[in-house]
N, CA, C and O atoms as CSV, one atom per row, in Angstrom:
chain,resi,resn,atom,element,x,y,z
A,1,UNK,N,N,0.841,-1.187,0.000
A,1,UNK,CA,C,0.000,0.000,0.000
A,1,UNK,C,C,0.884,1.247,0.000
A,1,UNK,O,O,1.855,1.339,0.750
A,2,UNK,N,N,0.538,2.165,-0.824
A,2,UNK,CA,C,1.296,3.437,-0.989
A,2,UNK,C,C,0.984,4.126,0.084
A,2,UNK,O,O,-0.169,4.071,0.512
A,3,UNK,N,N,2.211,5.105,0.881
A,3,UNK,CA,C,1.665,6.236,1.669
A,3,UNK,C,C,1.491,7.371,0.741
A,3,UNK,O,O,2.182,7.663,-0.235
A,4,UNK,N,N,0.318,8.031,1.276
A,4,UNK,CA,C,0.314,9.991,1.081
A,4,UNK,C,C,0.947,10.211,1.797
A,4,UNK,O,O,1.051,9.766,2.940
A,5,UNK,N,N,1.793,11.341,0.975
A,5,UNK,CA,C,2.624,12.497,2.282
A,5,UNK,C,C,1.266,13.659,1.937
A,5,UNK,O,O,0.322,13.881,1.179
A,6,UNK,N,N,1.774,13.999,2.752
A,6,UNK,CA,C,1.192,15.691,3.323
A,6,UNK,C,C,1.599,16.777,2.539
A,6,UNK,O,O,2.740,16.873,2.088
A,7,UNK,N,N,0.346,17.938,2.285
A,7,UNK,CA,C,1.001,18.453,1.760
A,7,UNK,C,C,0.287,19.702,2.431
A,7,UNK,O,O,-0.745,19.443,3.050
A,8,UNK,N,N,0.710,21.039,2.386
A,8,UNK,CA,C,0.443,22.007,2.896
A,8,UNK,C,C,0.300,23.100,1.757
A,8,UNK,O,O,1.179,23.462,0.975
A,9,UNK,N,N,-0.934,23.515,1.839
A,9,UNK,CA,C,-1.459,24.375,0.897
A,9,UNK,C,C,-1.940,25.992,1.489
A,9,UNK,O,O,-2.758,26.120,2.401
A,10,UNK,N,N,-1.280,27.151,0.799
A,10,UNK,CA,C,-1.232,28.391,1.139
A,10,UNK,C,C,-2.280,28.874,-0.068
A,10,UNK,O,O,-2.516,28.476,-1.208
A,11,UNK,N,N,-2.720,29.810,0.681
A,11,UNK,CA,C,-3.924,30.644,-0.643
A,11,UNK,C,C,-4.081,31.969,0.217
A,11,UNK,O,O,-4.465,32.306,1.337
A,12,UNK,N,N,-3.330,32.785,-1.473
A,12,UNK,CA,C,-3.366,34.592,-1.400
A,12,UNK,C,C,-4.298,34.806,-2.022
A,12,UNK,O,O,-4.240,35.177,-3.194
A,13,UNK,N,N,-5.687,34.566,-1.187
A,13,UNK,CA,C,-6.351,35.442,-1.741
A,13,UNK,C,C,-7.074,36.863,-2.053
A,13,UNK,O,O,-7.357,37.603,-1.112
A,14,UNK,N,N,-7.337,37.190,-3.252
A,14,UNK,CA,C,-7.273,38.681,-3.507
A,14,UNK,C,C,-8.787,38.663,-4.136
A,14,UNK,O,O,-9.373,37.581,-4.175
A,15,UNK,N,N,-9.369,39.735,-4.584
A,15,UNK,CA,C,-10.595,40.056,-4.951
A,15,UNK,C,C,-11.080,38.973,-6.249
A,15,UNK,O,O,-12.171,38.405,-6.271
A,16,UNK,N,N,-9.862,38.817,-7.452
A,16,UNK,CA,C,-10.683,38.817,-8.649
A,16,UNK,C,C,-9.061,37.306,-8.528
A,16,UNK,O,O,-9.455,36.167,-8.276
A,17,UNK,N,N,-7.889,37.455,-8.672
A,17,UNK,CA,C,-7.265,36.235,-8.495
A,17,UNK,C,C,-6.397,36.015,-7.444
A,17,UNK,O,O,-5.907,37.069,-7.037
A,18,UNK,N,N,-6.074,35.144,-6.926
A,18,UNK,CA,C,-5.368,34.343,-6.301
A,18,UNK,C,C,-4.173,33.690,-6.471
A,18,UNK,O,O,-3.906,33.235,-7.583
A,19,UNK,N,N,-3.411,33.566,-5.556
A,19,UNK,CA,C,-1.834,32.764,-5.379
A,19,UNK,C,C,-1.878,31.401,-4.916
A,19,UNK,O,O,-1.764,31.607,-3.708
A,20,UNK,N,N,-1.938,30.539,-5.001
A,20,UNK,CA,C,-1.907,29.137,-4.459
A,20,UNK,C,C,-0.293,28.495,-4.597
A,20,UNK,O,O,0.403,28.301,-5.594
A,21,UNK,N,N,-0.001,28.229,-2.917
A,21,UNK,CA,C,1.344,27.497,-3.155
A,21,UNK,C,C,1.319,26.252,-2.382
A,21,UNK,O,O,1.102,26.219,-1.171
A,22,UNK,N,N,1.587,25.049,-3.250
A,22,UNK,CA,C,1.608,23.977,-2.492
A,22,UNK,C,C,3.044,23.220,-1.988
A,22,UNK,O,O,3.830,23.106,-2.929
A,23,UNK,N,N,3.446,22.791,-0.969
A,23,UNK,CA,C,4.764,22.043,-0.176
A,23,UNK,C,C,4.603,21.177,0.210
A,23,UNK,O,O,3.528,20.576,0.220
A,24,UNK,N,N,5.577,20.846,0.634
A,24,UNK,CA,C,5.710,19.087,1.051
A,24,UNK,C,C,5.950,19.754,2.938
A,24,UNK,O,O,5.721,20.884,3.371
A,25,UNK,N,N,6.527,18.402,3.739
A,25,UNK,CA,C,6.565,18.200,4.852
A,25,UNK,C,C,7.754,19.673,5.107
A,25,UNK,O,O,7.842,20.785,5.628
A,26,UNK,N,N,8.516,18.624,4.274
A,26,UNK,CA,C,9.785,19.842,4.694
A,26,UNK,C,C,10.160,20.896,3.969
A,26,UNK,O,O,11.340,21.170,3.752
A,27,UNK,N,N,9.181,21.556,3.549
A,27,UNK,CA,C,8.988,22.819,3.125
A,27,UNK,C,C,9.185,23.506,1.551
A,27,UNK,O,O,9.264,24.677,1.178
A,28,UNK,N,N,9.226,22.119,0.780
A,28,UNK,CA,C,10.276,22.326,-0.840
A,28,UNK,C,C,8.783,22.485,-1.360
A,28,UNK,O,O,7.761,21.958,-0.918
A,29,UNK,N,N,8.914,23.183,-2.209
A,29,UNK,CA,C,7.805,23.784,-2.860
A,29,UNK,C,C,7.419,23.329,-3.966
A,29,UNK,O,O,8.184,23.286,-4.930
A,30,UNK,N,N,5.832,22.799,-4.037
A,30,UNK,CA,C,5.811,21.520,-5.252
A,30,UNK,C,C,5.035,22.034,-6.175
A,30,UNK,O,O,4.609,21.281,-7.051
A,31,UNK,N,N,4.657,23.518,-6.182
A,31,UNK,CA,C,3.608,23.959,-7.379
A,31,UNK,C,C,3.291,25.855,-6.387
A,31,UNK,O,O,3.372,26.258,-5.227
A,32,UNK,N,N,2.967,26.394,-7.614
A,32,UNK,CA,C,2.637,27.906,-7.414
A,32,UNK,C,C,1.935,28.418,-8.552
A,32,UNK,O,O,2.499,28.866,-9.550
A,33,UNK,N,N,0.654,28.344,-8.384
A,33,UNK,CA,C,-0.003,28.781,-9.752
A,33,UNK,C,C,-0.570,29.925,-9.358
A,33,UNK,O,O,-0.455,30.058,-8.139
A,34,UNK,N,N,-1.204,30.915,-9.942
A,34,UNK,CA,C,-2.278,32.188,-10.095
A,34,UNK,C,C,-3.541,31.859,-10.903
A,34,UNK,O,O,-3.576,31.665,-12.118
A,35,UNK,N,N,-4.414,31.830,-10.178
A,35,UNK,CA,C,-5.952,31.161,-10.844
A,35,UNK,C,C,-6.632,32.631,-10.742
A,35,UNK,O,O,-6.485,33.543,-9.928
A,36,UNK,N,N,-7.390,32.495,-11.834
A,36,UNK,CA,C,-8.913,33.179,-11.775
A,36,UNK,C,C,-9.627,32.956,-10.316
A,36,UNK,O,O,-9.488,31.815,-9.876
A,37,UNK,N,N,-10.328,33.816,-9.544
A,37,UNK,CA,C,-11.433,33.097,-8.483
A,37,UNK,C,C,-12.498,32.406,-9.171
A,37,UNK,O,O,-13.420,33.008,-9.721
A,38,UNK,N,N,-12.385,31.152,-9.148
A,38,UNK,CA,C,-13.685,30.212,-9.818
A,38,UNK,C,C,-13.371,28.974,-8.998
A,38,UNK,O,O,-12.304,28.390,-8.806
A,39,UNK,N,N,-14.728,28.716,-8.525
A,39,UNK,CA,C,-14.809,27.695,-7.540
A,39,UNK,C,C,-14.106,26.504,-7.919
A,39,UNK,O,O,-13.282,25.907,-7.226
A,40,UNK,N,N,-14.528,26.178,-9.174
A,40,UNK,CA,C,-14.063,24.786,-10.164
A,40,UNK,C,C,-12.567,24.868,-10.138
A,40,UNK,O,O,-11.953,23.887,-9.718
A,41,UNK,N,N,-11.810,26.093,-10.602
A,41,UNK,CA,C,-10.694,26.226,-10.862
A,41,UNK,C,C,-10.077,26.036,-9.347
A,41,UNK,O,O,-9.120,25.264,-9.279
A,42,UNK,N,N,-10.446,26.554,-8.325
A,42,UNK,CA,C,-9.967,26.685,-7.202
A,42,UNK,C,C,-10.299,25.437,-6.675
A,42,UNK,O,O,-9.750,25.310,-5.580
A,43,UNK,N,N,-11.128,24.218,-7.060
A,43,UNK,CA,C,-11.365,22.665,-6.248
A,43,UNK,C,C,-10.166,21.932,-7.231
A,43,UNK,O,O,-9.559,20.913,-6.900
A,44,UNK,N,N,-10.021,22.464,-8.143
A,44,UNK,CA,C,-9.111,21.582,-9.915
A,44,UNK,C,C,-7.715,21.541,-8.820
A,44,UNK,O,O,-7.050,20.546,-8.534
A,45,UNK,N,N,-7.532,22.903,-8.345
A,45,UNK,CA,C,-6.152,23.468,-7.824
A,45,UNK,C,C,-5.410,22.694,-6.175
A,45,UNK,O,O,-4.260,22.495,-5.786
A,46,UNK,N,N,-6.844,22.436,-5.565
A,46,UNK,CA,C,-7.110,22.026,-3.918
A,46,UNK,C,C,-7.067,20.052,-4.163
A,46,UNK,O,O,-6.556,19.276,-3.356
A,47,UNK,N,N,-7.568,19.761,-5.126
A,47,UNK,CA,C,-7.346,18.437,-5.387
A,47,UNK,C,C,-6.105,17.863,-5.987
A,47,UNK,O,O,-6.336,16.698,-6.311
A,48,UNK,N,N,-4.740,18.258,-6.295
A,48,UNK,CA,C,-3.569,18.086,-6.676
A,48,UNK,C,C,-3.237,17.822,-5.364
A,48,UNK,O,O,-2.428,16.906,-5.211
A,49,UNK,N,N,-3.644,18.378,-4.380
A,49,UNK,CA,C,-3.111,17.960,-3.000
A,49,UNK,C,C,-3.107,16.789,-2.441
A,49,UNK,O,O,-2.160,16.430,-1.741
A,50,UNK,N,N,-3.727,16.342,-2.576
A,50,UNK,CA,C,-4.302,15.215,-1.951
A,50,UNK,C,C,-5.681,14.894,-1.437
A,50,UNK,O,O,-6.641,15.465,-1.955
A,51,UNK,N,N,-5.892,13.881,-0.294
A,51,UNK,CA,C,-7.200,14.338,0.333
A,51,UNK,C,C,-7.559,15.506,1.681
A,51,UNK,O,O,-8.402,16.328,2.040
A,52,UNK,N,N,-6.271,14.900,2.081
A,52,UNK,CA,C,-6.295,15.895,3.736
A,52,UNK,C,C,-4.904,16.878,3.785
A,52,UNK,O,O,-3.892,16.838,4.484
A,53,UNK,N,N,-5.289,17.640,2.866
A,53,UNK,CA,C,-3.831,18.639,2.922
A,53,UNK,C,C,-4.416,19.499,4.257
A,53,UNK,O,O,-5.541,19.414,4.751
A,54,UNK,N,N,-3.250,20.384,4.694
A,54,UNK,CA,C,-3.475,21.424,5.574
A,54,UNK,C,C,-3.686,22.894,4.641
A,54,UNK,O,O,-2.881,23.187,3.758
A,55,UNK,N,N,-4.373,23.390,4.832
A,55,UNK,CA,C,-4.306,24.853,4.117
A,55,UNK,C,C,-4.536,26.238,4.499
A,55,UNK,O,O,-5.720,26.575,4.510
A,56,UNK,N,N,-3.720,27.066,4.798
A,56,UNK,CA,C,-3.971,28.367,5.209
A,56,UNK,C,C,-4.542,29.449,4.313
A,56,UNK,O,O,-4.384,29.669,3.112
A,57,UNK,N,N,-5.102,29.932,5.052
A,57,UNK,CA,C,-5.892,31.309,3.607
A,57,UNK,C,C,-5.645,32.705,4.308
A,57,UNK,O,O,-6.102,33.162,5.356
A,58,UNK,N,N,-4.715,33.258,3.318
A,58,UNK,CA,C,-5.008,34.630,3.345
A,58,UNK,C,C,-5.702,35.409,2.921
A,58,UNK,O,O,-5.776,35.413,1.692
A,59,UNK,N,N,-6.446,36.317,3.593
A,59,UNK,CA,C,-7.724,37.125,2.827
A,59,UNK,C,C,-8.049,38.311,3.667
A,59,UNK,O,O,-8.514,38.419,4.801
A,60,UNK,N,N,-7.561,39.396,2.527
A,60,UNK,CA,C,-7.076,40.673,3.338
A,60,UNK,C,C,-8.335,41.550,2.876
A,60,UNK,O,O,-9.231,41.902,3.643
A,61,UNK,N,N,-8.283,41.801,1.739
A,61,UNK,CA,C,-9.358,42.443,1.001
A,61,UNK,C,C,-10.312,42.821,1.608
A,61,UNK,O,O,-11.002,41.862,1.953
A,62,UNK,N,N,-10.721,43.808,1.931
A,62,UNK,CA,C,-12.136,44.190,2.143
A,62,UNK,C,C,-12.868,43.578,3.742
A,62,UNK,O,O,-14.029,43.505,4.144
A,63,UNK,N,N,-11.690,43.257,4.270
A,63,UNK,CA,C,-12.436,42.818,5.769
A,63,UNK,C,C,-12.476,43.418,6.602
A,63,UNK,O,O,-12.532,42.915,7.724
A,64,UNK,N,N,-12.462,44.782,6.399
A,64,UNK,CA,C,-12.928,46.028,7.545
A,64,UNK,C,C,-13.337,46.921,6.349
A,64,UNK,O,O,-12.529,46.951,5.421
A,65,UNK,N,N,-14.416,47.620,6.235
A,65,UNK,CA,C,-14.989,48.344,5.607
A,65,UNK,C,C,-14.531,49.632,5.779
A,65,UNK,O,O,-13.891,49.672,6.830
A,66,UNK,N,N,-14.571,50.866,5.145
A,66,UNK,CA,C,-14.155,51.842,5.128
A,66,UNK,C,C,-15.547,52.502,5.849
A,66,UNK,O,O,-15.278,53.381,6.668
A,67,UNK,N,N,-16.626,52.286,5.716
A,67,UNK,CA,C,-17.962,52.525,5.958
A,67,UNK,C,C,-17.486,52.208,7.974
A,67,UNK,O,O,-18.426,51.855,8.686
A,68,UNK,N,N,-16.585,52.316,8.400
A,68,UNK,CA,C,-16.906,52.058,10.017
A,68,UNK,C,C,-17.381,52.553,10.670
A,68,UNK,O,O,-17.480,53.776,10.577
A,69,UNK,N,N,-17.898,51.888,11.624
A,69,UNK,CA,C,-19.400,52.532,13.126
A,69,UNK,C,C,-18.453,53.809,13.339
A,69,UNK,O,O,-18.968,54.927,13.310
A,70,UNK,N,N,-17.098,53.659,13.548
A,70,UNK,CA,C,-16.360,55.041,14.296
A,70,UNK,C,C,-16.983,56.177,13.175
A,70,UNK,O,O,-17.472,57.167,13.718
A,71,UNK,N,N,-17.031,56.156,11.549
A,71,UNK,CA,C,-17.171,56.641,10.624
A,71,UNK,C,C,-18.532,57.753,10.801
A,71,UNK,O,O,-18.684,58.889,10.352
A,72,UNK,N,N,-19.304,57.009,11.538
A,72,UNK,CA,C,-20.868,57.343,11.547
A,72,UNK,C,C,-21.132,58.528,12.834
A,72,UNK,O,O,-22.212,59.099,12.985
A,73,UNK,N,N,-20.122,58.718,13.561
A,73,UNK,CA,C,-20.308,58.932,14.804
A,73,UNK,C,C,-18.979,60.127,14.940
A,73,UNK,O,O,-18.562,60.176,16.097
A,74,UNK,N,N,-18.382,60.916,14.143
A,74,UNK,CA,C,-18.128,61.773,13.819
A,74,UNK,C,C,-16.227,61.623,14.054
A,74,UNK,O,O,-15.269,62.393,14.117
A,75,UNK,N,N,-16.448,60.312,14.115
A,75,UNK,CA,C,-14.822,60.026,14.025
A,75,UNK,C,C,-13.708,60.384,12.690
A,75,UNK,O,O,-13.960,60.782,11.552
A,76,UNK,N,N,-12.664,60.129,13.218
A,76,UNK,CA,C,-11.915,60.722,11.943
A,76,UNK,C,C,-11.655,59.295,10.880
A,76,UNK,O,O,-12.061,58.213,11.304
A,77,UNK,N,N,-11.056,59.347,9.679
A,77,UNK,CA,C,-11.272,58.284,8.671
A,77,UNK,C,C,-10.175,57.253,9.614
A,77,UNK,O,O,-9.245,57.554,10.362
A,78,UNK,N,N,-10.627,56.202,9.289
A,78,UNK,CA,C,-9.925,55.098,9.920
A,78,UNK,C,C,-8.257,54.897,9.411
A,78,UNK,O,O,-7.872,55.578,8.460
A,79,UNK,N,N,-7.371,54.007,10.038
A,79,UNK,CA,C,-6.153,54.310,9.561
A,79,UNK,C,C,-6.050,53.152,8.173
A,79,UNK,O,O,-6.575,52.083,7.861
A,80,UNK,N,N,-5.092,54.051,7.633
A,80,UNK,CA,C,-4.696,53.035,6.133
A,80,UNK,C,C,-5.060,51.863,6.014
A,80,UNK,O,O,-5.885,51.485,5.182
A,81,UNK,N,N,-4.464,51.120,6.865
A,81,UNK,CA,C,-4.627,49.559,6.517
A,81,UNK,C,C,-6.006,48.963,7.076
A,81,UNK,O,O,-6.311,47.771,7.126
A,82,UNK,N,N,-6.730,50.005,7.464
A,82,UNK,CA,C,-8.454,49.584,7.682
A,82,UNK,C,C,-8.834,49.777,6.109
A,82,UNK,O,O,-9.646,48.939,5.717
A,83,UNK,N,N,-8.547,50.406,5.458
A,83,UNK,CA,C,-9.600,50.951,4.509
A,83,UNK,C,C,-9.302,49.973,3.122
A,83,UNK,O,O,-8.224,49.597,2.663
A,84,UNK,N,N,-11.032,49.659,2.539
A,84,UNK,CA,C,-11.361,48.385,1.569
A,84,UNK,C,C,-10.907,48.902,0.291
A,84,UNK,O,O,-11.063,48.135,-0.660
A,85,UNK,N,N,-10.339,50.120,0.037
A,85,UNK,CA,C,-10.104,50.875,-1.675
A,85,UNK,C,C,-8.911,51.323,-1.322
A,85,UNK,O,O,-8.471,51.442,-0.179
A,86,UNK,N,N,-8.372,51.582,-2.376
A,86,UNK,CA,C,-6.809,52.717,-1.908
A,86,UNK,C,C,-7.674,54.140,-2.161
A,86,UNK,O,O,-8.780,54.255,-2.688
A,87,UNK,N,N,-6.785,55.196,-1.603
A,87,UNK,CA,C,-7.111,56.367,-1.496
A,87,UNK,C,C,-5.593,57.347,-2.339
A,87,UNK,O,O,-4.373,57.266,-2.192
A,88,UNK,N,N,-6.352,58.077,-3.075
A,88,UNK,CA,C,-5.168,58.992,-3.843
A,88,UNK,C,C,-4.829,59.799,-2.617
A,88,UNK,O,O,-5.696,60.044,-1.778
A,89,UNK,N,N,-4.136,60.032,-2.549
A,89,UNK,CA,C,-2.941,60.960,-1.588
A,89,UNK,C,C,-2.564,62.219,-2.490
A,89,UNK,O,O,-2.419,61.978,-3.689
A,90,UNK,N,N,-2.397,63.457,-2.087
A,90,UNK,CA,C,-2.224,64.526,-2.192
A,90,UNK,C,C,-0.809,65.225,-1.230
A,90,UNK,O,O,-0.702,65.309,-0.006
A,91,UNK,N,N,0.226,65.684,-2.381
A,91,UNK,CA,C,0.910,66.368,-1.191
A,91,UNK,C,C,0.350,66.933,-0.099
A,91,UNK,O,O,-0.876,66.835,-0.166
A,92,UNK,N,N,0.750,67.525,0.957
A,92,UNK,CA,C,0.606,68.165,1.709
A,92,UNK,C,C,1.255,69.603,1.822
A,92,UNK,O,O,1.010,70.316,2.796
């Protein structure tokens, strides 16, 4: 009977595509693709792994709204790395 090794699966995900990197135990890196976000494409990508990979997800995008309760209540704009859009900057 064959063993599975393990494999450990990373996902950058971003709004519209994604980073997927897959490794072995000891850390050698066995694939790095950039997919479209599409579910299909992203199960096509998660099944090269195996059955029981480990997988971490990054997902930065848009998880604090620029719209914040402080926002409503006469606070000042939240700091940079709160906010879901970039903002043009203007000398000063």
């Amino acid at each position: 009977m064959e063993q599975q090794h393990q494999e450990y699966v990373g996902i950058d995900l971003h709004r519209r595509r994604s980073v997927i990197v897959r490794r072995t135990q000891a850390g050698e890196t066995v694939d790095t693709v950039r997919i479209d976000n599409d579910p299909v494409t992203l199960a096509a990508e998660l099944a090269k792994s195996g059955e029981h990979p480990e997988v971490v997800l990054e997902a930065t995008y848009g998880w604090v709204r620029h719209e914040a309760p402080h926002d409503r209540v006469g606070g000042r704009a939240p700091p940079v790395a709160c906010r879901s859009r970039p903002l043009k900057l203007e000398a000063a």
